[in-house]
C-alpha angles and dihedrals in degrees: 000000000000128000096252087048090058095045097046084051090051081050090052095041093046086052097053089053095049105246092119128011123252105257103202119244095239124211126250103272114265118223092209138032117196148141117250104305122182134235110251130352148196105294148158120245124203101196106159130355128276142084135323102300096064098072110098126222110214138189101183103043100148113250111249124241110230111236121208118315096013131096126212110242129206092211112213090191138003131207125235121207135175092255083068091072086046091068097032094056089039091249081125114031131237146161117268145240088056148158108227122217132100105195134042149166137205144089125314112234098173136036116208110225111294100010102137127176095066146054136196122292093032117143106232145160126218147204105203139100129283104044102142085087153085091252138001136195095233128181106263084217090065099044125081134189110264097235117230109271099051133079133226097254082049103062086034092054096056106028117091090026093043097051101045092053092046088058094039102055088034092051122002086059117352101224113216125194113279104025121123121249132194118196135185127214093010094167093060133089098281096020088062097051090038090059095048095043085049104058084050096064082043096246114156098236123198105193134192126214134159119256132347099295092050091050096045092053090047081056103049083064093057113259120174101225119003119205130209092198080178091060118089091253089045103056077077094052094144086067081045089061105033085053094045092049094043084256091288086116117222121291083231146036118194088203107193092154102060118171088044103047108021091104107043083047082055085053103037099051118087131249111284084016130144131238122199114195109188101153146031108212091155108038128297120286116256116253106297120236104230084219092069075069099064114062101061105022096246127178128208135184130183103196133172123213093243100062081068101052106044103125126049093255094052090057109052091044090073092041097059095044096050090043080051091060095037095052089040085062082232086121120058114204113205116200112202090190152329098242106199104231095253095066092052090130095059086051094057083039088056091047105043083044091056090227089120115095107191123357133333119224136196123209120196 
């Protein structure tokens, strides 16, 4: 037996008779920790721009690697939004080939080297990229832990949306009781949680929508004043609005649609009023003269949700408040429907047609 064998058994012996205490061999360190993952999943491929078609439903993508800081997530469900189709039609550039998505939720099965905080088998959201997809490598900032009493296509439903309009109508304009709101596109996935997140604060909201189903829903939440601007009077809707408001025009317009609307919002809203543009449904603004602004002292922001949650603070502030109102039964989700991933096309094809109430949702 060599000398260092000999030296490391009188270590052993000493130990057992408590004259030192065992130190623990300890293991190499292992970057990542995770359950049984495989090797590649169903997944949809953005390769180039265009329409629908061109999203690409595949079953051997392979499965991402997180990378410090990030955890590898099984998605249950996965949220679709309109900025999807902006990346999708090049309005917004990426890089490509790509995986769309922005928000997902589902259970972690692998941690990247030093990601603390969780641990495998954690039910979690995310904000994050590549979501139309099995699995994706996702920030671990910017996920949080789903709490007991709500479902997966609850929180999904409500995340990204929620989120956004929480900020927006905190921050981007507070918005104070009594004051009168328009907002466009009040049936759809950000529009249905913004009404009902408005008349709690005690805002007088004056929603559009397009044809009779969409404006009864807007209604149910209890919107003011509710427009069909595709019905004959509401092709007019700014009327609808000056005459609502005692031609006085809102303090604020919530403007998703963008191209279609930009100009009537610009009519609509009071003097020293404040205009908020956070889509383009129907197309970008032009290019917007700094001298519309002047006559009557108007003010116009065009935010994104993620200017507001940058730090981690930031970011569960929101999140607790949105799962508050979530758990308290005060906000409503409404699901138009659970899309497998392989129709993914008919789903874009749903949301770009405004035929989705609510929000549109993909299952792997």
């Amino acid at each position: 037996m060599s000398s260092t064998s000999l030296r490391r058994t009188s270590l052993r012996l000493a130990a057992i008779r408590g004259q030192i205490p065992v130190i623990p061999q300890t293991r190499p360190f292992s970057p990542i920790r995770r359950m049984s993952v495989p090797t590649t999943m169903k997944a949809v491929v953005l390769e180039t721009t265009g329409g629908p078609e061109v999203l690409q439903f595949k079953t051997d993508y392979p499965v991402p690697s997180p990378q410090e800081g990030e955890l590898l997530v099984r998605n249950n469900i996965s949220g679709v939004n309109f900025i999807d189709t902006y990346f999708r039609t090049g309005l917004y550039a990426s890089p490509k080939p790509e995986v769309l998505g922005r928000e997902g939720a589902g259970t972690v099965v692998a941690l990247g080297p030093n990601t603390t905080g969780f641990q495998t088998g954690d039910r979690v959201v995310w904000l994050g990229t590549g979501g139309y997809a099995e699995f994706t490598a996702v920030p671990a900032s910017k996920t949080v832990k789903i709490p007991e009493g709500l479902t997966d296509e609850d929180v999904i439903a409500s995340f990204l949306s929620g989120l956004t309009i929480l900020a927006f109508t905190k921050e981007t304009y507070p918005v104070k009781k009594g004051d009168w709101v328009l907002l466009h596109a009040a049936a759809g996935g950000a529009g249905y949680l913004m009404t009902q997140v408005l008349k709690s604060i005690g805002a007088k909201v004056i929603g559009t929508a397009g044809g009779p189903e969409k404006c009864a829903i807007v209604k149910s939440l209890g919107a003011d004043v509710v427009i069909d601007y595709r019905s004959e009077e509401g092709k007019d809707w700014v009327k609808l609005v000056k005459e609502a408001t005692g031609g006085q025009g809102v303090d604020v317009v919530y403007d998703s649609v963008g191209k279609d609307t930009w100009e009537g919002s610009l009519e609509a809203v009071k003097r020293k009023g404040t205009i908020i543009w956070f889509g383009n449904a129907s197309g970008p603004i032009p290019p917007l003269p700094l001298a519309k602004l002047s006559p009557k002292a108007l003010k116009v922001a065009r935010p994104t949700l993620f200017t507001y949650i940058e730090t981690r603070e930031e970011f569960e502030y929101y999140t607790n408040e949105l799962f508050r109102l979530l758990l308290s039964g005060e906000l409503k989700v409404k699901i138009h429907k659970v899309y497998p991933l392989e129709d993914v096309v008919q789903c874009h094809k749903d949301l770009e047609g405004r035929k989705t109430t609510g929000k549109p949702l993909l299952k792997a």
